[in-house]
C-alpha positions as CSV (number, residue, x, y, z in Angstrom):
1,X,2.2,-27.4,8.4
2,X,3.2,-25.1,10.6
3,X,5.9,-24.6,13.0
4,X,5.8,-24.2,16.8
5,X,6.1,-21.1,18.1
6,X,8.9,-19.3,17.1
7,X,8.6,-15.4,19.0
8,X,8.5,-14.3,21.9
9,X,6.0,-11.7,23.1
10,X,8.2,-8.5,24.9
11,X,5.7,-6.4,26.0
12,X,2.5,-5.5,25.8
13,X,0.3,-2.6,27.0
14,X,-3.6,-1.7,26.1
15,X,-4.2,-0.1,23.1
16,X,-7.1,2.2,22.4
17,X,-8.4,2.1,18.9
18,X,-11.9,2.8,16.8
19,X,-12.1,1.3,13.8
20,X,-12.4,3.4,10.5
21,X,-15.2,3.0,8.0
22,X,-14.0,3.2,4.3
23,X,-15.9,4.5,1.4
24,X,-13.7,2.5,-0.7
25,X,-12.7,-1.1,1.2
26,X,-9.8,-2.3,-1.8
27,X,-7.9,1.0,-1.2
28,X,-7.4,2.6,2.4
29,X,-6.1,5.8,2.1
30,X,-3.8,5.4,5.2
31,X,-3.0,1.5,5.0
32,X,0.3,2.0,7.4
33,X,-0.1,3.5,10.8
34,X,3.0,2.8,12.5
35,X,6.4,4.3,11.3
36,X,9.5,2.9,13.0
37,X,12.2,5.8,13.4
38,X,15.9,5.5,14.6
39,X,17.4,3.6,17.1
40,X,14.3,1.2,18.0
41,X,11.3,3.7,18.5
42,X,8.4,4.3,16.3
43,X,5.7,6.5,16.2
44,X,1.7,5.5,15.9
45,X,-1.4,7.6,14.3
46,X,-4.6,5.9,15.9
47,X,-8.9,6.9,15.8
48,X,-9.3,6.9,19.6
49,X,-12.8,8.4,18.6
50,X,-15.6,9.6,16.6
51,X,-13.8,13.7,17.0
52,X,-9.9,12.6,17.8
53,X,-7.4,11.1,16.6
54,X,-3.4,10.6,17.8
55,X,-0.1,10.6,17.3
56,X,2.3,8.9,20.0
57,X,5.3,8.3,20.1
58,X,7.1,5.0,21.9
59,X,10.7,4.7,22.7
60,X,12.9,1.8,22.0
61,X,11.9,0.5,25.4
62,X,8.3,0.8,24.5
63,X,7.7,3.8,26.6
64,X,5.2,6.1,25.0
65,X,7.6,9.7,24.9
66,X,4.8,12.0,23.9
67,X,0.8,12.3,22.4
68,X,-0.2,14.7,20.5
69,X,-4.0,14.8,20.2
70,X,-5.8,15.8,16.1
71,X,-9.3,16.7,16.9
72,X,-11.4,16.0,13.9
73,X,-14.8,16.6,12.8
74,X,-17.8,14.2,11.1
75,X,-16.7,16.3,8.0
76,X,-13.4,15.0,8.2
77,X,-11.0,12.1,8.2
78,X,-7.4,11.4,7.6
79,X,-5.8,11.2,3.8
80,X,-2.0,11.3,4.6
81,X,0.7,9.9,7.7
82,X,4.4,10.0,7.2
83,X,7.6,10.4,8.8
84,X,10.5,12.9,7.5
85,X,13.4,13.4,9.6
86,X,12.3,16.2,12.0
87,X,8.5,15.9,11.8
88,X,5.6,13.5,11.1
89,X,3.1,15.0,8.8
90,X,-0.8,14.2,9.0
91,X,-3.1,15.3,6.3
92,X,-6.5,16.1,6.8
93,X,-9.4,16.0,4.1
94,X,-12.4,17.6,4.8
95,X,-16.1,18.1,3.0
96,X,-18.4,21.0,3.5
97,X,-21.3,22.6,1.2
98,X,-18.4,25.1,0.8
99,X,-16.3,22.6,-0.9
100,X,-13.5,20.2,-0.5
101,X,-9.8,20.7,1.7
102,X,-6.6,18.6,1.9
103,X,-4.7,20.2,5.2
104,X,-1.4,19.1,6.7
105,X,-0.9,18.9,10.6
106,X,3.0,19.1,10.6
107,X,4.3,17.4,14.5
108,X,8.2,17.8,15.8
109,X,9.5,14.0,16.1
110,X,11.5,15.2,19.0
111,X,8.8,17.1,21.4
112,X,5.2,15.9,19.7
113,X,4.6,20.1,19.4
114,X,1.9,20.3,16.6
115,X,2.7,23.3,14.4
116,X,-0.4,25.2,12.9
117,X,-2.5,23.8,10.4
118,X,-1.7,24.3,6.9
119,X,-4.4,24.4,4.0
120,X,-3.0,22.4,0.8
121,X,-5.9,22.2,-1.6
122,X,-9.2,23.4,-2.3
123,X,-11.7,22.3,-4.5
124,X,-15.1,22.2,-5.2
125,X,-17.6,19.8,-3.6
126,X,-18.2,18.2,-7.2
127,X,-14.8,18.0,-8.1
128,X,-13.1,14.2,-7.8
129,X,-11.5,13.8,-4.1
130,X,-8.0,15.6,-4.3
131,X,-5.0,13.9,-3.4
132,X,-1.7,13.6,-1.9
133,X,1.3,11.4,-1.7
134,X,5.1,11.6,0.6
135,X,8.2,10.6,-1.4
136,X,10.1,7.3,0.0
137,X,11.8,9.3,2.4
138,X,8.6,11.2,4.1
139,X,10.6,14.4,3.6
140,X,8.5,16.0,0.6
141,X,4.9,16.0,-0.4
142,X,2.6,16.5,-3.4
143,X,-0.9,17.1,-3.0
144,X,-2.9,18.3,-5.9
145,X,-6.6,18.8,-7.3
146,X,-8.4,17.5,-10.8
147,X,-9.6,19.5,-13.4
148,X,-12.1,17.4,-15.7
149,X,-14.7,17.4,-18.4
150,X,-17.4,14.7,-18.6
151,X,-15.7,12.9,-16.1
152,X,-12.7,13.1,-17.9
153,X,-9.4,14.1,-16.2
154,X,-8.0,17.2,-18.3
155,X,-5.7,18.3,-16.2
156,X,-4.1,18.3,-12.4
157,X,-3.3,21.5,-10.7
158,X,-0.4,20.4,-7.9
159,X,1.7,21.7,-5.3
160,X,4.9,20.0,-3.3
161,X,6.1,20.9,0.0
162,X,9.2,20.1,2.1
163,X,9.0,18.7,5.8
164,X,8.2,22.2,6.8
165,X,5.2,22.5,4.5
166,X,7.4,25.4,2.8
167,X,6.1,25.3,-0.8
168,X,8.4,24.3,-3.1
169,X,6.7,24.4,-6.6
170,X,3.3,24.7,-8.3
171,X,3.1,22.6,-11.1
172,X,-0.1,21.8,-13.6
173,X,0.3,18.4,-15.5
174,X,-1.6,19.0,-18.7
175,X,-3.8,15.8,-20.3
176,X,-5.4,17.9,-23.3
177,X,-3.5,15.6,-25.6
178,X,-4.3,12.5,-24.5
179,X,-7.8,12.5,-25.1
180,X,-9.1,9.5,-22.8
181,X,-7.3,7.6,-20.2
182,X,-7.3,5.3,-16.7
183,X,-6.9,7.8,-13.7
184,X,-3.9,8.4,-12.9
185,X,-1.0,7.9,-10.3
186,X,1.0,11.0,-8.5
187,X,4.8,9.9,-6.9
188,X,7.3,11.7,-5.5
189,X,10.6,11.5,-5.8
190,X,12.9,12.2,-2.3
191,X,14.0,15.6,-4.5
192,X,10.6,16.5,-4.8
193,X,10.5,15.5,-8.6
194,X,6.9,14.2,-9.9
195,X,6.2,11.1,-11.8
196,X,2.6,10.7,-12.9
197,X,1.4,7.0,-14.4
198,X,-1.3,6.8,-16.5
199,X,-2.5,4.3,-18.7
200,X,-4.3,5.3,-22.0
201,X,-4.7,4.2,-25.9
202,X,-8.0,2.4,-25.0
203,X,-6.4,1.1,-22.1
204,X,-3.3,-0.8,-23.7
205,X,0.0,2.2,-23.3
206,X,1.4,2.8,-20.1
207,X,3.3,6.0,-19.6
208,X,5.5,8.2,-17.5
209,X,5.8,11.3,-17.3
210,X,8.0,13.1,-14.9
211,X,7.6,17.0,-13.7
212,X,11.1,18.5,-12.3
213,X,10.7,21.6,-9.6
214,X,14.0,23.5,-11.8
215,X,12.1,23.4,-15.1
216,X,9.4,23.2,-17.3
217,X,10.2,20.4,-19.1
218,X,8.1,16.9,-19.1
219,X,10.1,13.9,-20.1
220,X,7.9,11.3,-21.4
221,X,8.3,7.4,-21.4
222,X,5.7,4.6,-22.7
223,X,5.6,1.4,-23.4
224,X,2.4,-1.0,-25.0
225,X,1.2,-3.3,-22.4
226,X,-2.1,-4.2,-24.1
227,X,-3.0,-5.0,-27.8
228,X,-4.1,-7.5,-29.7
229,X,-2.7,-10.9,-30.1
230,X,-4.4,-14.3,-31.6
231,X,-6.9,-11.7,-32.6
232,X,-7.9,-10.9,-29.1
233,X,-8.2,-7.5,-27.3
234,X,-5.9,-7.5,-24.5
235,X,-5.9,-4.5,-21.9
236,X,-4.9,-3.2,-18.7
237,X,-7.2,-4.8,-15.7
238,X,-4.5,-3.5,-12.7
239,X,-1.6,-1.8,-12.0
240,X,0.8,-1.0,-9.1
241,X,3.6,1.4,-9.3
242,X,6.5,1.7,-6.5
243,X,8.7,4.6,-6.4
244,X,12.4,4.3,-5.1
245,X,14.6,6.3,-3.6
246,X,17.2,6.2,-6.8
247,X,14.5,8.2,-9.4
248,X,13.9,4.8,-10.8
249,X,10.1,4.0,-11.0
250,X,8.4,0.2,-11.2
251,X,5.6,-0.3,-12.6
252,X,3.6,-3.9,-12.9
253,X,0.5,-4.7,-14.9
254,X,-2.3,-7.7,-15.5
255,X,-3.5,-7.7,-18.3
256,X,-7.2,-9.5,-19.2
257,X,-9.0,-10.4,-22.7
258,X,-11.4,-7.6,-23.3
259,X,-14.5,-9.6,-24.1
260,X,-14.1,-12.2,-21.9
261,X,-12.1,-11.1,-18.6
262,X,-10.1,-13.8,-18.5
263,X,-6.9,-12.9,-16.6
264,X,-4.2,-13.0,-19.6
265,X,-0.6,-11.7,-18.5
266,X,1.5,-9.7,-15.9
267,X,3.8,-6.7,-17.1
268,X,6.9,-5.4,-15.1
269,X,8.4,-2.1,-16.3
270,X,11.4,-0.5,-14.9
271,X,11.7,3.2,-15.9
272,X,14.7,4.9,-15.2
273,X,14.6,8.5,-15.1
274,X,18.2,9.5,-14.3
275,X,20.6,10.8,-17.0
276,X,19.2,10.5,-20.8
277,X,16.3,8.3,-19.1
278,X,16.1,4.7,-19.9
279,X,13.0,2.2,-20.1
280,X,13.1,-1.8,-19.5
281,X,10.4,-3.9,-20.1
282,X,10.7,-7.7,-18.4
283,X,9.4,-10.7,-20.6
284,X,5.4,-11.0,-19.6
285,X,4.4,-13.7,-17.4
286,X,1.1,-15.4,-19.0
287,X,-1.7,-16.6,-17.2
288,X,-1.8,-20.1,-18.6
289,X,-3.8,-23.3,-17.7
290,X,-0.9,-24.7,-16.4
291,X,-0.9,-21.4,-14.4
292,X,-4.4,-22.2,-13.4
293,X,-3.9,-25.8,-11.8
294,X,-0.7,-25.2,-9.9
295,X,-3.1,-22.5,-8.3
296,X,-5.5,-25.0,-7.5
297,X,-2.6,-27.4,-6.8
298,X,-1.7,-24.4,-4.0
299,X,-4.9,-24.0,-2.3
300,X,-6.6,-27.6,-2.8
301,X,-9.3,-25.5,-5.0
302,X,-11.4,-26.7,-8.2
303,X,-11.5,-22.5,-9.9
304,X,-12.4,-22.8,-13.7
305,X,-10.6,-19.4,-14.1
306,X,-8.6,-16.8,-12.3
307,X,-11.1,-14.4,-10.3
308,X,-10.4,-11.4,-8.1
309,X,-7.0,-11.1,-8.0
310,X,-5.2,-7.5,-7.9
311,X,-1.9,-6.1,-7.4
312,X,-0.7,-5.1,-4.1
313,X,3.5,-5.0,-3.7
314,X,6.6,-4.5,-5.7
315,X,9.3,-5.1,-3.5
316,X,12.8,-4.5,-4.4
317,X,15.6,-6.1,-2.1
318,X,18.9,-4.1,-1.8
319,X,21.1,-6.5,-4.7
320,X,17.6,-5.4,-7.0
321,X,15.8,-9.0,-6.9
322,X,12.7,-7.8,-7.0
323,X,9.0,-9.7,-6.4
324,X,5.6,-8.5,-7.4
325,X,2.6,-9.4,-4.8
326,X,-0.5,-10.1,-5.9
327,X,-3.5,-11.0,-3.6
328,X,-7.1,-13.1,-4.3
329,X,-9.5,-10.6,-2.3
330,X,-13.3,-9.9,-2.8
331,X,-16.8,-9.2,-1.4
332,X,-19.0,-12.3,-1.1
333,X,-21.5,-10.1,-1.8
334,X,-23.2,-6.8,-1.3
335,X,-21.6,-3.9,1.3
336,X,-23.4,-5.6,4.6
337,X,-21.6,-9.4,3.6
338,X,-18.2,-10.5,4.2
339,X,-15.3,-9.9,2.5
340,X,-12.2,-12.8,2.0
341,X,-8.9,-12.7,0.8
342,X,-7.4,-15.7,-0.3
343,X,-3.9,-16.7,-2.0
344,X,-0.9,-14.7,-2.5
345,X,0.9,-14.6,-5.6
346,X,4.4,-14.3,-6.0
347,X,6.8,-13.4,-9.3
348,X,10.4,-12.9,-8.9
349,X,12.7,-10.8,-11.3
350,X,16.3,-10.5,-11.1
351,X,18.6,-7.1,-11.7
352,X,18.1,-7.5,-15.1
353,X,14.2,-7.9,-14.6
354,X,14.7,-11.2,-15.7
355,X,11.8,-13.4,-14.2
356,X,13.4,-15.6,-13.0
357,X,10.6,-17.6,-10.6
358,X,6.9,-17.4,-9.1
359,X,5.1,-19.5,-6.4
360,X,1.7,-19.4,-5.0
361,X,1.1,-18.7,-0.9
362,X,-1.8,-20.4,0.3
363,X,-3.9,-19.0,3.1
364,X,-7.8,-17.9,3.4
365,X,-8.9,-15.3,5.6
366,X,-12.7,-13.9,6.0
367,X,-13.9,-10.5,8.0
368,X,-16.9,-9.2,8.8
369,X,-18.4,-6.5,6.4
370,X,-17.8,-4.0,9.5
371,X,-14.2,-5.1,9.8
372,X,-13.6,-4.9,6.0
373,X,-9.9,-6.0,5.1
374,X,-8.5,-4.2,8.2
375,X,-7.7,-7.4,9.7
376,X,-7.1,-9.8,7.0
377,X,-4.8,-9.7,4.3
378,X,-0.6,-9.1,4.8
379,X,2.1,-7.3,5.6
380,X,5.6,-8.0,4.1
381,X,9.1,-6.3,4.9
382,X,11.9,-6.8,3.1
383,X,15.5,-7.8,4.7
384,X,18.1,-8.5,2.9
385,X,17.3,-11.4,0.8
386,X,14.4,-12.4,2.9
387,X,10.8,-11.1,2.4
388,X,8.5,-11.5,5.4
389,X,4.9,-12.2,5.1
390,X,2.9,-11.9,8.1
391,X,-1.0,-12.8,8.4
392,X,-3.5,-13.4,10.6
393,X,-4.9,-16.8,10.5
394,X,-6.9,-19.6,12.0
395,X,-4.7,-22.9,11.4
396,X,-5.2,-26.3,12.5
397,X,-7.4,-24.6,14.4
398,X,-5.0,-22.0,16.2
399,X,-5.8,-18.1,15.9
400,X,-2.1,-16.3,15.7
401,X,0.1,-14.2,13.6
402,X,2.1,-16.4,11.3
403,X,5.0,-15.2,9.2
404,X,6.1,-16.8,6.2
405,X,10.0,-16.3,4.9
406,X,10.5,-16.0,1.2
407,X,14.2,-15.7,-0.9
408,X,13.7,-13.4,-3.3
409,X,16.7,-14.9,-5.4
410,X,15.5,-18.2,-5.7
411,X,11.8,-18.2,-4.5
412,X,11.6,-20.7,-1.7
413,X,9.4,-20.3,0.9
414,X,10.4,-21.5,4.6
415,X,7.9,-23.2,6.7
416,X,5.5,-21.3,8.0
417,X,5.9,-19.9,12.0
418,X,3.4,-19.1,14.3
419,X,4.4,-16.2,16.9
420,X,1.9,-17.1,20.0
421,X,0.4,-13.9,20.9
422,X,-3.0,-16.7,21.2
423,X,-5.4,-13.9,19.1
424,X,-8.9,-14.2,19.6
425,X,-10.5,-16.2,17.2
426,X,-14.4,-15.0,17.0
427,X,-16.2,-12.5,14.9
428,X,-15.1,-9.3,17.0
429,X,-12.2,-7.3,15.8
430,X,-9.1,-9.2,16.6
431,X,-6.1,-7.7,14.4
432,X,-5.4,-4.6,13.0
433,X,-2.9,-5.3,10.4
434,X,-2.6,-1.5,9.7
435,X,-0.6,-1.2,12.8
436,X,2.0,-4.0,12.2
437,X,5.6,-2.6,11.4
438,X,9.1,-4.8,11.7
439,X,12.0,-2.4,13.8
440,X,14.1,-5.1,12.5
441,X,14.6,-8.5,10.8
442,X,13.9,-9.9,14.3
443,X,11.7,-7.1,15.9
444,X,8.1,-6.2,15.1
445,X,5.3,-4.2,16.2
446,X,1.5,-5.1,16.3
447,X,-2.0,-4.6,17.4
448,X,-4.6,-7.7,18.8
449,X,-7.0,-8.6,20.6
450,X,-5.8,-12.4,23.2
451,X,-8.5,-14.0,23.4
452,X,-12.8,-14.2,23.4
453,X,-12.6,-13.2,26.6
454,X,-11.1,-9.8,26.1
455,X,-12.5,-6.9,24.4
456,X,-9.4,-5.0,24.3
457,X,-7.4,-4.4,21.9
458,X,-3.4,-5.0,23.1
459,X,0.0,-3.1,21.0
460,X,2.7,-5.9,21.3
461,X,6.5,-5.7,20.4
462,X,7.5,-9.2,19.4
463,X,10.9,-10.5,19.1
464,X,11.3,-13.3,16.9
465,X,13.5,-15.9,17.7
C-alpha cells in the first residue's frame, strides 16, 4: 500500500528529448545521463535530434548555465558520458566502410567550451565493437579494441587517458593462455590502474587481473564459482562487477545447472588489490524452493521456476553493508512486442561479506517495444544506510514515481511513497529513467511526461519531504 504523497515538485521546465534506439535493449551503453556536480547543480547529455545531441548545464537554482551542442551523424552515436573535476567527457563511436572509431569530446564544466575532438581507437569494421569505461571518479579513461580468432577474444589492445585526454599508457592484456573464455569486463581504477574480469574454465573460474600504468606486471586473482556438485554441472549464467574508489573490486555471480537452466546460486567476491592483494569469497546464496515460493509469496505469482532474472547493482554503503540488485526483465516476444520488468531482488552482506539478509521488491512494469526499458525498470542511490529505489509505476491505479527506502544493515523495506508529479499513464513515452539523479538524500532530478494530455516531456527537481 502505498503512502500519500510524500514530495514536492520545485520546479519544472520543458525538456526536449528523442528517444534512442538500442541494438542491444538489456545493456544501454549510456544508462545515466545526468551527473550531479558540487554545490546543487548537475549537468545533462540529451538526443534533441536525429544529427545533435547536448550537454547543459543547470545551476543549483535550476538555471541552465551553458549548452554545448555535439553534432552527430547516422554513422554515429554516443558510447561514453562522465564527469571529472574540470570537464565532462563524451565519447563518440562511429561506423564507416573504413572501419570503426571511439572519439572523446572533452567539455570545460566551468564555461561548456568543447575542446577538439580526440580519436581513441580504431578498428576494423569486422572487428567486435571497441570499448570504453571512466574510473569512479570520471577523472581517467580506458578505451580499448579486441584482437580475436574464431570469434575468440586473444587479446585487448588499450589505452587510458586523464581528464585532458593526455595519454597516459598503452597497455595490451594478453589471453593466449587462457584458451576459451566469457567476454570480458574493463574497470578503471581513479589512478588509472586496469582490472579486467573474465570468466573462463568452461565457464566455472572467475578471475582478475589487474594492469598498473608504472609496470609490466599482471597480478592475478581467481576463484571457482562453478563446478560440479550432486553430480550436476553448475556454471556462470550472469555477472556484475562494481569498481570502488579504494582499488577494491566486487564482483557477483548466478550461477545455473548446465543441462537444465535452472537458476542454482549467487556468488559475491571481494577482491582486494592493495598491498600483497587479498581475495574473499561470501558463503553462496542458493536458489532453493523455499527461495521460489517466498518469490511467489512477493508478487502473488504461481512461477514453477526462476526465469529472466539478471544482475544489475552492487551497492556498497559507506560502513561496507553492501546489497546486490537483481531484476526479473524480458521480451514477451520478438523485437516489435513488449518488454516487462518485474521483481527486484535484494541480498545483503555485511563488512565481512557475511550475508546477512535478502527480501524480494514487488512491482511490474511493461513498455512498448519502441520504448524498450528506457522507462521501466529502477534507479537506486545510496545514503548512508538507506538505499533508494525509485520506479515508475501504475498503482491502485495512480501513474507516478514511487520510491522505496531500504536499510542495508538489516534489510527492511519502508512503505512505499508516491512523489505526485501525476505522470501520464498511456502508451506514449512517459519517463525517462536515464535522466533521474538524487543531489541529495532529499533532492532529485527527473524527466516525465504529466499527463495524456501533454506530449511533452517536463525535467523536474523534486524535493522530498
Amino acid at each position: 500500500m502505498p503512502c500519500a504523497t510524500q514530495a514536492q515538485k520545485v520546479k519544472s521546465v520543458p525538456f526536449s528529448y528523442l528517444p534512442e534506439r538500442s541494438d542491444d535493449r538489456y545493456n544501454q551503453r549510456v544508462p545515466q545521463k545526468t551527473v550531479p556536480l558540487t554545490g546543487g547543480s548537475f549537468l545533462i547529455l540529451a538526443h534533441k535530434s536525429a544529427t545533435e545531441y547536448t550537454v547543459e548545464r543547470y545551476s543549483a537554482d535550476f538555471q541552465k548555465t551553458w549548452s554545448a551542442t555535439l553534432p552527430v551523424s547516422e554513422a554515429q552515436r554516443i558510447d561514453g558520458f562522465a564527469c571529472g573535476t574540470r570537464q565532462a567527457l563524451v565519447v563518440v563511436y562511429g561506423k564507416t566502410n573504413a572501419g570503426q572509431t571511439l572519439s572523446a569530446q572533452a567539455i570545460d564544466l566551468a564555461t561548456g567550451q568543447k575542446a577538439p575532438l580526440k580519436k581513441l581507437v580504431e578498428t576494423g569494421t569486422r572487428d567486435r565493437h571497441p570499448g570504453v569505461a571512466f574510473s569512479p571518479d570520471g577523472t581517467k579513461l580506458v578505451a580499448w579494441s579486441y584482437a580475436s580468432r574464431e570469434e575468440q577474444i586473444r587479446a585487448i589492445t588499450a589505452s587510458v587517458y586523464d581528464e585532458q585526454l593526455t595519454k597516459l599508457k598503452d597497455r595490451t592484456y594478453d589471453f593466449h593462455d587462457l584458451g576459451s573464455f566469457f567476454s570480458p569486463t574493463v574497470s578503471l581504477s581513479n589512478d588509472g590502474t586496469q582490472y579486467v574480469t573474465l570468466i573462463s574454465d568452461e565457464m566455472k573460474k572467475l578471475s582478475v587481473r589487474r594492469y598498473r600504468n608504472d609496470n609490466q606486471d599482471v597480478k592475478v586473482m581467481s576463484v571457482a564459482v562453478g563446478g560440479s556438485f550432486g553430480g550436476k554441472t553448475v556454471t556462470v549464467f550472469d555477472t556484475k562487477v562494481s569498481m570502488q574508489a579504494d582499488n577494491t573490486l566486487y564482483a557477483a555471480a548466478i550461477c545455473t545447472e548446465r543441462l537444465t537452466g535452472q537458476y542454482y546460486s549467487l556468488k559475491l567476491v571481494k577482491f582486494d588489490f592493495n598491498g600483497e592483494g587479498t581475495m574473499k569469497f561470501a558463503d553462496e546464496f542458493r536458489f532453493t524452493p523455499e527461495y521460489l515460493a517466498e518469490v511467489n509469496k512477493a508478487t502473488q505469482g504461481t512461477s514453477k521456476r526462476l526465469e529472466d532474472i539478471y544482475l544489475s547493482d552492487i551497492l556498497l554503503t559507506p560502513e561496507k553493508q553492501l546489497v546486490v540488485v537483481a531484476e526479473k526483465k524480458y521480451e514477451e516476444g520478438g523485437d516489435e512486442s513488449p518488454v516487462r520488468t518485474k521483481e527486484l531482488h535484494l541480498f545483503g552482506y555485511n563488512e565481512f561479506e557475511a550475508p546477512t539478509w535478502h527480501t524480494i521488491i514487488a512491482k511490474n512494469q511493461v513498455a512498448p517495444p519502441a520504448e524498450s526499458f528506457t522507462g521501466i525498470g529502477y534507479k537506486a542511490a545510496v545514503f548512508g544506510s538507506n538505499i533508494q529505489f525509485l520506479t515508475q509505476e501504475t498503482i491502485k491505479g495512480k501513474s507516478d514515481l514511487y520510491v522505496r527506502s531500504v536499510n542495508a544493515q538489516t534489510g527492511v523495506v519502508q512503505p512505499t511513497k508516491g512523489l505526485g508529479l501525476k505522470v501520464a499513464n498511456d502508451q506514449q513515452l512517459a519517463y525517462v529513467k536515464d535522466f533521474t539523479a538524487w543531489l541529495d538524500a532529499q533532492t532529485l532530478i527527473g524527466v516525465s511526461r504529466p499527463s495524456k494530455k501533454s506530449a511533452a516531456l517536463m525535467l523536474n527537481k523534486i524535493v522530498v519531504k
